[in-house]
C-alpha positions in Angstrom: 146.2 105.4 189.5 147.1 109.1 188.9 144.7 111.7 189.7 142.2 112.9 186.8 141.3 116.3 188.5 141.6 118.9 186.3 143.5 121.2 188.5 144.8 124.6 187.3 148.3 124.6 187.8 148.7 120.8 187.2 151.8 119.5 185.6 152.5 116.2 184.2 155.8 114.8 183.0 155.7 111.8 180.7 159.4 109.2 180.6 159.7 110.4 177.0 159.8 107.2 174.3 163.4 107.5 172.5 163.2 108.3 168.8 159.3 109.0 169.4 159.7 112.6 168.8 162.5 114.3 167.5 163.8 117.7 169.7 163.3 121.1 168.3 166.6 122.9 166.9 169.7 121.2 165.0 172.6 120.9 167.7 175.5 123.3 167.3 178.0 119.8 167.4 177.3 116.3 167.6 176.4 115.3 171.5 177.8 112.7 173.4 176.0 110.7 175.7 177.0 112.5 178.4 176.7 115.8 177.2 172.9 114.5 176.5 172.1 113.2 180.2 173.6 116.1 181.7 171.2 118.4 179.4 168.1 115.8 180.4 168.8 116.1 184.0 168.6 120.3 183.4 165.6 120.0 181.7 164.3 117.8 184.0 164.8 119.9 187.0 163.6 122.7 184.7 160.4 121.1 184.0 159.6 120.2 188.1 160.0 124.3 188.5 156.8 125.1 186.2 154.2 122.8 188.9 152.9 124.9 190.7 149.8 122.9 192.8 149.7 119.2 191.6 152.5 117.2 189.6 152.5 114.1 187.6 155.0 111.4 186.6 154.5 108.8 184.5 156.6 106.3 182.3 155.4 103.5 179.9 155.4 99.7 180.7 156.2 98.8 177.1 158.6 99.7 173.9 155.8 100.6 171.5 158.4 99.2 169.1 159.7 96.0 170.6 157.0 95.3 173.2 159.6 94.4 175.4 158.8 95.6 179.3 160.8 98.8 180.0 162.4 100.0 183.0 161.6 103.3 184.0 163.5 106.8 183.8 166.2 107.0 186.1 164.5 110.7 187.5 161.5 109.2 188.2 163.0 106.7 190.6 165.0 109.3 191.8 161.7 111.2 192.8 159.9 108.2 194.3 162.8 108.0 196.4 162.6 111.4 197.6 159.0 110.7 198.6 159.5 107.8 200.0 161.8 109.1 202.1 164.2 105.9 201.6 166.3 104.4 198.5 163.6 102.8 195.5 164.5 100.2 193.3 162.8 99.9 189.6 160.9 96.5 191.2 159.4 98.6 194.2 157.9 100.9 191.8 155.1 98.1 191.5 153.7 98.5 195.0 154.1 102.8 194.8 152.6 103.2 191.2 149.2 102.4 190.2 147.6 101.6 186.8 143.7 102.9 185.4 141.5 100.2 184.5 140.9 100.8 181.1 137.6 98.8 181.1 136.3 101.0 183.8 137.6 104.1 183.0 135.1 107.1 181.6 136.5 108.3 177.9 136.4 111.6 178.9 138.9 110.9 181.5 141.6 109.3 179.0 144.8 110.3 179.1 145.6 111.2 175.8 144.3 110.2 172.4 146.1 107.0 172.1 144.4 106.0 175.6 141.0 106.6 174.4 141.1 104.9 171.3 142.7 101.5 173.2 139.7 102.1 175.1 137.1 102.4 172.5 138.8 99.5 171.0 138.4 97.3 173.8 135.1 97.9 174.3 133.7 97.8 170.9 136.0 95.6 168.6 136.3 95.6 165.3 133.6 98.3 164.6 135.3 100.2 166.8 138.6 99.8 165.0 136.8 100.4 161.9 135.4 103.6 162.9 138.9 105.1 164.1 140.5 103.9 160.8 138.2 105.9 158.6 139.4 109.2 160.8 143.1 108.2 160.5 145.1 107.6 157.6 148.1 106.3 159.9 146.4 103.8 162.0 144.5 102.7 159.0 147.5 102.1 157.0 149.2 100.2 160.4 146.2 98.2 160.8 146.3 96.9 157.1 150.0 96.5 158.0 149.6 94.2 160.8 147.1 91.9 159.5 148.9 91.5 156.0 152.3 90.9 158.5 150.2 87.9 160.3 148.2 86.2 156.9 149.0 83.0 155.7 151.1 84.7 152.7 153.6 87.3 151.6 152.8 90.7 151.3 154.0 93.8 149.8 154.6 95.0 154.1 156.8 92.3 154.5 159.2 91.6 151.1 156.7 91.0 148.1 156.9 93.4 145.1 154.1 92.4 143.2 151.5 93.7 141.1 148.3 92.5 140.7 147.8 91.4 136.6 143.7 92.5 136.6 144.9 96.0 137.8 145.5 98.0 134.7 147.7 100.7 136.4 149.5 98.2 138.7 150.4 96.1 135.3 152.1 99.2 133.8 154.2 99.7 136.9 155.1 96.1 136.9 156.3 96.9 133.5 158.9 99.3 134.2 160.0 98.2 137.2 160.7 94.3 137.0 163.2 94.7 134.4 164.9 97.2 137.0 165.0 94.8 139.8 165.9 91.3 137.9 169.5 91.7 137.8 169.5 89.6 134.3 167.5 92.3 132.5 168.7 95.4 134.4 171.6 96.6 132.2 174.4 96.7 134.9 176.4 93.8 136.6 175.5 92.6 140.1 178.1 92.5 142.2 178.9 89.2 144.4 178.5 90.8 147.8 175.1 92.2 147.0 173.8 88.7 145.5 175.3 87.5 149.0 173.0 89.9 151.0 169.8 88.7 149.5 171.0 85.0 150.5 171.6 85.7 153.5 168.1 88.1 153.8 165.9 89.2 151.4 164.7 92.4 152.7 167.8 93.8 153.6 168.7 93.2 150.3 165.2 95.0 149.4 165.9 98.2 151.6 169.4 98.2 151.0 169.7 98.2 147.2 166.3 98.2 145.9 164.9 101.3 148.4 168.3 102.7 148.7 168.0 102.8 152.5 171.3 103.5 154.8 172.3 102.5 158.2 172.4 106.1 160.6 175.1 106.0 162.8 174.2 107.5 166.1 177.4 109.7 167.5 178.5 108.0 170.8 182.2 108.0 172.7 184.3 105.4 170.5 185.0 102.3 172.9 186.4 99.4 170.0 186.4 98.7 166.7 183.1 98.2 164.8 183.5 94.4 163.5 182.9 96.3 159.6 186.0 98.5 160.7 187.5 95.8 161.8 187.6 94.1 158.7 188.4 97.3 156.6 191.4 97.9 158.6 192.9 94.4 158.3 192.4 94.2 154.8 194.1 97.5 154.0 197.1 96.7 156.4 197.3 93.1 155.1 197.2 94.4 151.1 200.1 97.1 152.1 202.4 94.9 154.0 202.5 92.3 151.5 202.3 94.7 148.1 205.1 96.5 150.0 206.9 93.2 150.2 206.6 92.0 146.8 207.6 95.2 145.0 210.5 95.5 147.3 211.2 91.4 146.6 211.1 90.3 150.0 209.2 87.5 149.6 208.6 84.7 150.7 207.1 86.2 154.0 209.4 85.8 156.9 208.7 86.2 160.5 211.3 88.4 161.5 212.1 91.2 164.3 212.0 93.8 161.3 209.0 92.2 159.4 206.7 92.2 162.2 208.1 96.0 163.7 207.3 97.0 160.2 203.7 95.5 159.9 203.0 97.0 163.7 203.7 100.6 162.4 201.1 100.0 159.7 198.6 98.9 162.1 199.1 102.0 164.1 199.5 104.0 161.4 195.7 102.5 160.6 194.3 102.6 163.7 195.6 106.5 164.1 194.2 107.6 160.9 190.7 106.0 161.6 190.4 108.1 164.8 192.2 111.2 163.3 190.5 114.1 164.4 188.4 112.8 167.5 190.8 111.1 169.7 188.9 108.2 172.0 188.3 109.6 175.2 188.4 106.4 177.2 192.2 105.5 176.5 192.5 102.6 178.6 189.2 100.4 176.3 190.6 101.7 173.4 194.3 100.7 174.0 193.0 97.0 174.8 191.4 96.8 171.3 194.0 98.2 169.7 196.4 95.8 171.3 193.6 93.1 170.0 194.1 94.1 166.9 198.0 94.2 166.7 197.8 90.4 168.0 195.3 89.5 165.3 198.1 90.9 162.6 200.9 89.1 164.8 198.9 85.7 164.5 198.0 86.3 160.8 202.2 87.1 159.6 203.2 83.8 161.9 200.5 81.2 159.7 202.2 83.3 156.8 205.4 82.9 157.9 204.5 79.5 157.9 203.3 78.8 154.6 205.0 80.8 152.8 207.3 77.5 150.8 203.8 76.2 149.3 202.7 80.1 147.4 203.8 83.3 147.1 201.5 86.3 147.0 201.5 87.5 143.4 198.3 90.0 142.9 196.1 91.9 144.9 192.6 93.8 144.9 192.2 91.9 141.2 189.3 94.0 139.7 186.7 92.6 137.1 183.7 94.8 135.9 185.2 97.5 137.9 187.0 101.4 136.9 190.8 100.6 137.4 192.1 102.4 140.2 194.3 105.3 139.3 198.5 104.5 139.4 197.0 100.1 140.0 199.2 98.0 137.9 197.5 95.4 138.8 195.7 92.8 136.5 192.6 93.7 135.6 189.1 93.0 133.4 187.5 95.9 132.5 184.2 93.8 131.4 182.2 91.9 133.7 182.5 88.5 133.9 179.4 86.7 132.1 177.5 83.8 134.0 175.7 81.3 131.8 172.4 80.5 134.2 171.6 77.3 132.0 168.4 78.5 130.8 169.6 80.8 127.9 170.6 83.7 129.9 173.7 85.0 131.4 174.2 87.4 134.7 177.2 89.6 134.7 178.7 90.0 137.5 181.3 92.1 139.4 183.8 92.4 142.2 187.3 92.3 143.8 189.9 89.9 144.2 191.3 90.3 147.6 194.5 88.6 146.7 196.2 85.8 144.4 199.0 83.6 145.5 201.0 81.5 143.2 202.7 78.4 143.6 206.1 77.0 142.4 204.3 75.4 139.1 202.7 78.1 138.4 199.4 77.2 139.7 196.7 80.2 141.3 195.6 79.9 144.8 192.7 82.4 145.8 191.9 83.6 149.0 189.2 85.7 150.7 189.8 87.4 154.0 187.3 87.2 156.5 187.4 88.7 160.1 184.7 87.2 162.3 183.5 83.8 163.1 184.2 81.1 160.7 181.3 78.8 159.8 180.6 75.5 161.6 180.2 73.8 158.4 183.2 73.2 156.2 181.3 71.3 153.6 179.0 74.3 152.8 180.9 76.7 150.6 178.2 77.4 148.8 175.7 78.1 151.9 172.7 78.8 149.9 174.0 81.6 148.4 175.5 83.2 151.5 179.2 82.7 150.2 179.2 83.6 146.5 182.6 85.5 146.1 184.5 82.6 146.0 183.0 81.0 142.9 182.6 84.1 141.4 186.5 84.7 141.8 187.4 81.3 140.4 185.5 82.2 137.1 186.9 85.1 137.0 190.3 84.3 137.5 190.0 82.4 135.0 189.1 84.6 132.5 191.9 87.2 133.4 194.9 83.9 133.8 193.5 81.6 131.3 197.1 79.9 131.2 197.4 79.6 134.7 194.6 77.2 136.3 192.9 77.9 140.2 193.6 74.8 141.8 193.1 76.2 144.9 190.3 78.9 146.9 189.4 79.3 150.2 187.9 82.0 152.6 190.5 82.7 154.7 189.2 83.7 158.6 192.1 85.5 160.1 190.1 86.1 163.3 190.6 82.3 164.4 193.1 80.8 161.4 190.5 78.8 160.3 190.8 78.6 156.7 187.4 77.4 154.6 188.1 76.0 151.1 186.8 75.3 148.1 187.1 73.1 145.3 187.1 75.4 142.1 185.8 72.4 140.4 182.3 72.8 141.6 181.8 76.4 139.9 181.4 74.3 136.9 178.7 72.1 137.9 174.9 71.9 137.5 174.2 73.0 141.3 175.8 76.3 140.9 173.6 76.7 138.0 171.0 76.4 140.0 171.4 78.1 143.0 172.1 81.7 141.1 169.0 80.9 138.9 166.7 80.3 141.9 168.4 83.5 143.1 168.2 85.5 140.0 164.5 84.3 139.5 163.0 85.1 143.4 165.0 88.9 142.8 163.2 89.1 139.8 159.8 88.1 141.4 160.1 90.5 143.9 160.6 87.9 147.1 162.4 89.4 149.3 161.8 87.5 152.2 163.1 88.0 155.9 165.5 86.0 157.5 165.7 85.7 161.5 169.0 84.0 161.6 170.8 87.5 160.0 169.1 89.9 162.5 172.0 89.9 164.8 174.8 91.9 162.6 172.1 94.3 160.7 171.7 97.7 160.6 167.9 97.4 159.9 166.4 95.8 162.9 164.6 99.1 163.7 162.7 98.8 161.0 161.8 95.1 161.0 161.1 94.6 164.9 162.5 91.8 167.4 163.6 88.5 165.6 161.5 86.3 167.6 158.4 88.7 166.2 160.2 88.4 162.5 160.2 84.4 163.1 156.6 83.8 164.3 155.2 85.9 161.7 157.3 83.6 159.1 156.1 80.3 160.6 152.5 81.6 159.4 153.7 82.0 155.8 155.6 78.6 155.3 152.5 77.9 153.2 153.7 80.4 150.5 155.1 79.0 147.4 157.2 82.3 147.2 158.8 81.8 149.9 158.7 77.8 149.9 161.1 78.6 147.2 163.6 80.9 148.8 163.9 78.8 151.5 165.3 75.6 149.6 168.2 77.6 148.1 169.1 77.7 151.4 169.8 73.6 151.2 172.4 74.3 148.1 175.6 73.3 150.1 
């Protein structure tokens, strides 16, 4: 255990929590990693300087966020080294460091605050608890949190926007703001890629479009290509390659020496404008993804070259509900394409074509790039929800070439060639009907509940904690017709 003796002179240095406190003073430039342990190590050895009689280091055991066991500081090791008088490894700091007994320990000899209410806590329960919530509005509010995130139900802390009906004030909130969140009665279209977000989780979809919350990006040395960047970049060399071919009637692709030279120089030409202005320090990791991505492009023209007898690429970036795009002379729907639910209302709708091929007989062929992992499923196009543009496209397509029928759609993943299609048939059926309703209806509800399975790729985990946490908490609420609900659209194939 550390020593409690309050010693003039006394110093102690606490492994400081990241994104616990923020540091005094904007920064003159944006920091890299580097530039940020070499100012820690000065203000470390800074810091050592003021002790003058007694000096104390500590470091938590835990991420207060995650729970997950952390290792300690890199300095402290450093200085248990320097005592021991021989090399320290995080697992020998076990034997060297001790650790109070809270049950025994006096209050007045608590660390901090935080220490002596886990002590009062443990000692007197939930009176105890009690008491210390009536003296503090934020662990009040985080205790409510907690127990409404563990009930048997949905809550407004994890995805319900509700309001109870006996609650007079609470009723004339509902009334102005459910007609803002069901996108039937809102006034604006939804686009497809946002009704795919809440499919694929609820409360992203909540702090993403309902709270307005963005992702911060945290400056750091650029190593690869973010998989979103990724994607942009394809698509935008892809549309300019074969736009570029079509107006200069060079198609059908062809896989030539000049073909493939040409669509190289617009990768670089990509690739050099993303990092315009802040070069990549470490040349050699950056220079293997860009080579990655020239060989993904390489890969895409040959399965173009391939194909290229059975369509031809006709249109491109095919708006519908959108603003044209200045000097497009592409086709184009200025109205949003209307959606007949089945139940006397209609959902307009919005979005992008990425491109339209068209075959000898005149026949449409729609395609979706995707960069990533193709799904394992090819009889799911539908996926609950999770893959919406497709359908969406086919309807709308259809509205802006009613003489010239889809008879083809599929979400092309260029990563791995792995195309994913569709039958443009089923946009017309009953089960479509009824996925977006079931959709439409649990946005309109205010269900926005989480989903485990899409923590890995979002920028939101921070504020939702660890998945396994996100799961176990779920697995209480399966009881919950609200979210009994949500969970079988996630059947619609």
């Amino acid at each position: 255990a550390v020593p409690r003796a309050r010693t003039r002179g006394q110093l102690s240095l606490f492994d400081h929590q990241e994104g616990a406190a923020p540091a005094a003073g904007a920064p003159q430039r944006l920091a890299t990693t580097q530039d940020r342990l070499l100012e820690t190590r000065r203000m470390f050895h800074r810091a050592l300087g003021q002790a003058t009689e007694r000096l104390i280091l500590s470091y938590p055991r835990a991420d207060p966020r995650t729970g997950r066991e952390r290792l300690p500081s890199l300095f402290l090791v450093a200085a248990a080294s320097a005592l021991e008088g021989r090399p320290v490894g995080a697992a020998d700091l076990d034997a060297l460091v001790g650790e109070d007994d809270l049950d025994a320990l006096p209050l007045e000899d608590a660390l901090d605050a935080s220490e002596r209410d886990r002590i009062r806590v443990r000692r007197g329960g939930d009176e105890a608890a009690e008491a210390i919530a009536g003296g503090s509005l934020f662990f009040r509010g985080a205790r409510q949190a907690l127990r409404a995130r563990w009930s048997n139900r949905l809550t407004a802390y994890d995805g319900l926007v509700a309001f109870p009906a006996e609650h007079p004030k609470a009723a004339r909130f509902a009334a102005e703001i459910r007609p803002r969140l069901d996108p039937v009665r809102s006034g604006w279209p939804l686009s497809a890629s946002r009704l795919a977000t809440f499919a694929q989780c609820g409360f992203r979809y909540l702090l993403q479009h309902v709270i307005g919350l963005d992702a911060v990006l945290e400056p750091e040395e650029r190593r690869r290509l973010e998989p979103l960047e990724r994607g942009s970049l394809f698509h935008a060399v892809a549309e300019r390659f074969l736009r570029e071919r079509r107006d200069r009637a060079e198609l059908p692709v062809r896989d030539s020496a000049e073909t493939r030279r040409r669509l190289m120089e617009m990768a670089d030409e990509a690739l050099d404008s993303l990092v315009a202005g802040s070069p990549p320090r470490f040349t050699m990791l950056w220079q293997r993804e860009r080579s990655r991505f020239r060989d993904g492009l390489g890969s895409w023209l040959e399965r173009e070259a391939a194909g290229a007898n059975r369509a031809t690429p006709a249109h491109f970036e095919v708006a519908f509900g959108l603003s044209r795009e200045v000097g497009s002379a592409e086709p184009h729907m200025a109205e949003p394409l209307v959606v007949d639910l089945g139940d006397g209302r209609t959902l307009r709708v919005s979005g992008r074509i990425d491109r339209i091929d068209r075959r000898p007989d005149g026949t449409l062929v729609l395609r979706d790039y995707k960069t990533g992992r193709a799904p394992r499923d090819d009889g799911g196009m539908f996926r609950g929800g999770r893959q919406l543009q497709i359908p969406f496209y086919v309807l709308a397509a259809a509205r802006i070439f009613p003489d010239q029928p889809v008879v083809e759609a599929f979400l092309d993943f260029v990563d791995g060639g792995r195309q994913v299609s569709f039958d443009p048939e089923r946009v017309r059926g009953r089960e479509f009907q009824d996925l977006l309703r079931g959709l439409v209806d649990a946005i309109a509800e205010g269900s926005f509940v989480q989903e485990p399975t899409a923590c890995d790729w979002c920028d939101f985990t921070a504020v939702c904690g660890p998945k396994g946490l996100i799961d176990a908490r779920r697995r209480h609420k399966l009881s919950d017709l609200r979210i009994q609900r949500v969970l079988r659209l996630r059947d619609v194939v």
